[in-house]
N, C-alpha and C positions, 0 to 999 in steps of 0.2 A: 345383154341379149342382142344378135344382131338382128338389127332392122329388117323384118322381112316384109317389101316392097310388091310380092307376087303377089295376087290376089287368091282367094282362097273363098271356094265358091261353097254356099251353105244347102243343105239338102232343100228342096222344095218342100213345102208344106200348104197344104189345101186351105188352112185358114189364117195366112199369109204373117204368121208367127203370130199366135193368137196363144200357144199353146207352150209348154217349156219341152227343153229338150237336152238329155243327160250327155254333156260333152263335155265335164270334169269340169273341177275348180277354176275359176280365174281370178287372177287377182296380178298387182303390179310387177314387172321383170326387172327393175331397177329405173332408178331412178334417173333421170334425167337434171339439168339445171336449167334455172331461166335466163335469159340474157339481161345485160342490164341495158341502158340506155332506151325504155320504152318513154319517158319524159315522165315520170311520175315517182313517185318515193317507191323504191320497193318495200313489198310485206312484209312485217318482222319475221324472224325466223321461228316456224311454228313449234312448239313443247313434242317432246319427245310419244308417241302414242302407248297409252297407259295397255298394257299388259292383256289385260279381258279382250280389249278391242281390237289390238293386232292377230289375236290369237284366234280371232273370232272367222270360221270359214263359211262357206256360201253350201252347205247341202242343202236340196232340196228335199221338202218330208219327203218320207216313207224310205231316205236312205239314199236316194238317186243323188247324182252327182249335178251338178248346176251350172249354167256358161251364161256370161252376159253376149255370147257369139250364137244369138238364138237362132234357130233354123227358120228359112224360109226364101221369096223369091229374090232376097237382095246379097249381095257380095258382100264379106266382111273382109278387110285389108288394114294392116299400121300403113302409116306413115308420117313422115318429121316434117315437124314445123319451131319454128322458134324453142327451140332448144332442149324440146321433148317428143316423146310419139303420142301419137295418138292413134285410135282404134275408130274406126268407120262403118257404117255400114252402107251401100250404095246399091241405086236401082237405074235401069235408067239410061238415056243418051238425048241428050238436047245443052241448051241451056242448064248451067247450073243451079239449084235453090240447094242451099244452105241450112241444116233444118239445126237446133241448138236448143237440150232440152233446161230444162229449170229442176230445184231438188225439192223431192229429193229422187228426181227421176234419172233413166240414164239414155240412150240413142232409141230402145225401144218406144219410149213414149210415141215414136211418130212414124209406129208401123202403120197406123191406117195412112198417112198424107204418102210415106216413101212408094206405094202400091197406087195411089192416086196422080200424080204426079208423075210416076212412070209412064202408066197409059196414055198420059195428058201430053207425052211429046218431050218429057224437062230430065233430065240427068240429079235424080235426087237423093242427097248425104247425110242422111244424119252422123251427128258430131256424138262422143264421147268426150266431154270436156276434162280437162287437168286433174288429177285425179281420184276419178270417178268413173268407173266401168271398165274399160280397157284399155283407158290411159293411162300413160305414167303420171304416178304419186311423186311428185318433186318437194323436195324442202321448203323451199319458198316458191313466190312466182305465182300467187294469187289476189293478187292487188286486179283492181276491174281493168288499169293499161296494159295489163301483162296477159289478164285473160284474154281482153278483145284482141291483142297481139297473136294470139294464139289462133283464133277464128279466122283472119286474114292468112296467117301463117299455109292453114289448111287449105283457104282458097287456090293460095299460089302452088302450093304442093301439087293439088288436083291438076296443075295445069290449066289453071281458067285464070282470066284477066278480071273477070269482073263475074257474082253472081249475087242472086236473090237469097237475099239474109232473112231466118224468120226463127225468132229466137221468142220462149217462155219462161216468164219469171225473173228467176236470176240470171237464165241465158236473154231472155228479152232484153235488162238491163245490159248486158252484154254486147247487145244488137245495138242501141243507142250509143254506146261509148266509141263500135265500131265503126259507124258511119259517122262521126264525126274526126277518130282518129287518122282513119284512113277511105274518107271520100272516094275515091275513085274507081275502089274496089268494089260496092256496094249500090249495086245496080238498081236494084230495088228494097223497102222494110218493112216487114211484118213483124209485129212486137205484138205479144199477146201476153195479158194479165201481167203486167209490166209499166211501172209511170216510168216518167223522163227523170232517170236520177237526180236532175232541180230539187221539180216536183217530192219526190222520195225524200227527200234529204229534208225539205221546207217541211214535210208532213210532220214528221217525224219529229222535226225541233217542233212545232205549234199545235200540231191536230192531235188532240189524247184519243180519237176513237183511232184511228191510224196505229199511233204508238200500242194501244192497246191487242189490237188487231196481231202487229209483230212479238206477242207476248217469246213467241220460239225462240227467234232472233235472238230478243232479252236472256233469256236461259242459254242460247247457246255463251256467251259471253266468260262463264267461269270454266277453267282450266278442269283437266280431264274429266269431271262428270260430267259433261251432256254427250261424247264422245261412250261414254261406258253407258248411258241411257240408252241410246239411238241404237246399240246392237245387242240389250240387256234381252232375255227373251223372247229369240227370233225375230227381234226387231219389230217389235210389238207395238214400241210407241210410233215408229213411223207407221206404221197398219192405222193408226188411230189418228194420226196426221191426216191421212190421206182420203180415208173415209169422211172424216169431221170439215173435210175443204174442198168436199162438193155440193152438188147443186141434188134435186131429185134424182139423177138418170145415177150418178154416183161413178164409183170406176170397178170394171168387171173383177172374179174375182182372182182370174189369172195376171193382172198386173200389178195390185196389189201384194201379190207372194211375191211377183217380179222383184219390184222396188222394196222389199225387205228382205230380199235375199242379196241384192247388189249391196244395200248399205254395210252386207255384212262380212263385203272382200275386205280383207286388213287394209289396214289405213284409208279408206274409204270415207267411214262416221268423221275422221278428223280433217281429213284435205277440202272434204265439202261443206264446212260448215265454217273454214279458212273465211271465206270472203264475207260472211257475215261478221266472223269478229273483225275484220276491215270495215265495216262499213260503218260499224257504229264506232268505232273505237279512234277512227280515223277524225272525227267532225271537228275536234278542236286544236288537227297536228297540220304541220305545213302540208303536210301529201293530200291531206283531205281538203282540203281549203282549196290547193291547186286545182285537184283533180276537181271541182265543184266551178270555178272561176273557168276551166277548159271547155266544159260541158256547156257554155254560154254559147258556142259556137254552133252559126245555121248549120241543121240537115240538110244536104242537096238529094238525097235520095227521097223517092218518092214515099211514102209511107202509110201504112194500113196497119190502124190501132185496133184491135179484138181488145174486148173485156167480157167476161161474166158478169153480170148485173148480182149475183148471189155469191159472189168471190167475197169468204172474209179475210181473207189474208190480203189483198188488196184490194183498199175499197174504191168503190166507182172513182167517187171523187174525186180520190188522191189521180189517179188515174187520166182521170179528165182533167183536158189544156196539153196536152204533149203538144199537139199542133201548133203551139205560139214556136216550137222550137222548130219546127220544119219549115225550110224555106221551096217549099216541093210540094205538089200535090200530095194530098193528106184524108185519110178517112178515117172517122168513128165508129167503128159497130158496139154496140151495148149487147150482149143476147139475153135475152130474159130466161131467169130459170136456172142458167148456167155459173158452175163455181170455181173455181182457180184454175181445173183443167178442159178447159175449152175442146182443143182438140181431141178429147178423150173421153169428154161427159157428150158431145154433139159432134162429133167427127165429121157425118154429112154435111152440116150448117157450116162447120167452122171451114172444110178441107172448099167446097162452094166460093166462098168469099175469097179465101189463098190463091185457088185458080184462076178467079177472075181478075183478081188485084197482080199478077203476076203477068196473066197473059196481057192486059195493057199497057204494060212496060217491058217487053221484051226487048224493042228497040232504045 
């Protein structure tokens, strides 16, 4: 497919994509490759996708057609970065922030902050990460160097030398691995419901409520069934994911169809669930070991820790101490009540804290 560069402006919507909207299937245009030379082992080459799951398309009930290109006041555009495209969605003119969601979400997760952060004066992009949403599905090329490669990649693409990184989850670990691989770019961090991959890595070898906690992770590990699970159903067990890892407020019920209906663009269930079989699978090979000994290296970026105090998928704990790893101004917030998705369970509290931790490091 050729890269199309032009931007491509989405209908406005009164409640600032809150809602879905029938703009036909999406799913991958081909694939892209990753480059080698990121300094870390690349990912093994992933098993071919089992049949049910390729086959599996994104309608939305009642028949209507379904886009992760949801309408509303922000611009959706591709463009390349380290050796794939990527799908954007952007609001916005200032400074740049960087928004990078965690799964099993996709760029939507951070329609309230990309409407906040507009108003607020900052130029703001939620990421489609590798693929997942309306980025290209590549063979390989999801090892954690190659994704944070991919993050910067986006930076430069945008045309910005430097912006405010604020990544969840599996994108927060994301966020860590990129201001240390590439310093310079990463103005500012905000990591939310995310330890300092150390930390993750230490849990996980010694802390059994931790290890327990990632029971998912564990299951994702065997070859095509959890890939045939995640889209079994209308993706019924991510429904039960996402419900079962929050807090009281929980997540509405329009983004929950969201994130079961993106799982269920082909090759989706399998490209995102890539970096977990790396993560555990990796601890006792040279790439993991590297990649763990790299991660020693100080933050210079400033950084602002969000956690959920009711997050069971990561626990406070594990969580608490990133700031031994930052050599920069450093904040803790706990929020009481709140569960894995922060800025989606408390969006005012959470989106609060981003802007202010943002707006004092602008310079």
């Amino acid at each position: 497919m050729p890269l199309d560069q032009k931007p491509v402006p989405a209908q406005p919507s009164a409640d600032s994509g809150a809602g879905l909207t029938p703009e036909g299937p999406a799913g991958p245009e081909g694939p892209g490759t990753a480059p080698e030379g990121t300094g870390l082992a690349p990912a093994r080459e992933p098993e071919r996708e089992p049949v049910e799951a390729a086959s599996a398309g994104a309608p939305a009930t009642g028949g209507e057609a379904w886009s992760v290109r949801q309408a509303g006041p922000w611009t959706h555009r591709d463009l390349a970065a380290n050796g794939a495209r990527f799908h954007i969605a952007e609001l916005g003119s200032g400074p740049l922030v960087l928004l990078v969601h965690g799964w099993p979400e996709y760029w939507w997760a951070w329609r309230h902050q990309l409407t906040a952060l507009a108003k607020a004066g900052y130029r703001a992009v939620a990421l489609d990460l590798r693929g997942i949403g309306g980025s290209d599905r590549t063979p390989r090329g999801y090892d954690p160097g190659n994704l944070a490669l991919d993050i910067t990649g986006v930076i430069r693409s945008l045309g910005e030398r430097r912006a405010h990184l604020v990544g969840h989850a599996s994108g927060g670990t994301l966020a860590w691995v990129a201001a240390v691989m590439r310093p310079s770019v990463i103005q500012s961090l905000t990591v939310v419901s995310a330890a300092h991959p150390r930390d993750l890595r230490r849990a996980l070898l010694t802390d059994r409520r931790q290890f327990a906690a990632f029971e998912h992770v564990l299951g994702f590990q065997r070859p095509w069934i959890p890939e045939r699970r995640l889209v079994a159903d209308d993706a019924e067990l991510v429904g039960r994911y996402l419900t079962s890892w929050t807090g009281p407020n929980g997540l509405d019920e329009a983004a929950v169809h969201a994130y079961r209906q993106a799982i269920q663009i082909p090759s989706t269930a399998h490209c995102s669930i890539e970096p977990y079989r790396w993560l555990l699978r990796s601890m006792a090979r040279p790439d993991g070991i590297q990649f763990a000994r790299r991660m020693k290296k100080p933050i210079t970026a400033p950084t602002l820790h969000v956690q959920g105090a009711a997050d069971p998928v990561l626990l406070s704990h594990t969580a608490l101490g990133g700031g031994e790893y930052v050599a920069a101004p450093y904040r803790w917030r706990l929020l009481p009540g709140v569960g894995h998705f922060p800025h989606e369970e408390a969006p005012e509290e959470f989106t609060a804290e981003l802007l202010d931790w943002v707006g004092r490091h602008k310079e």
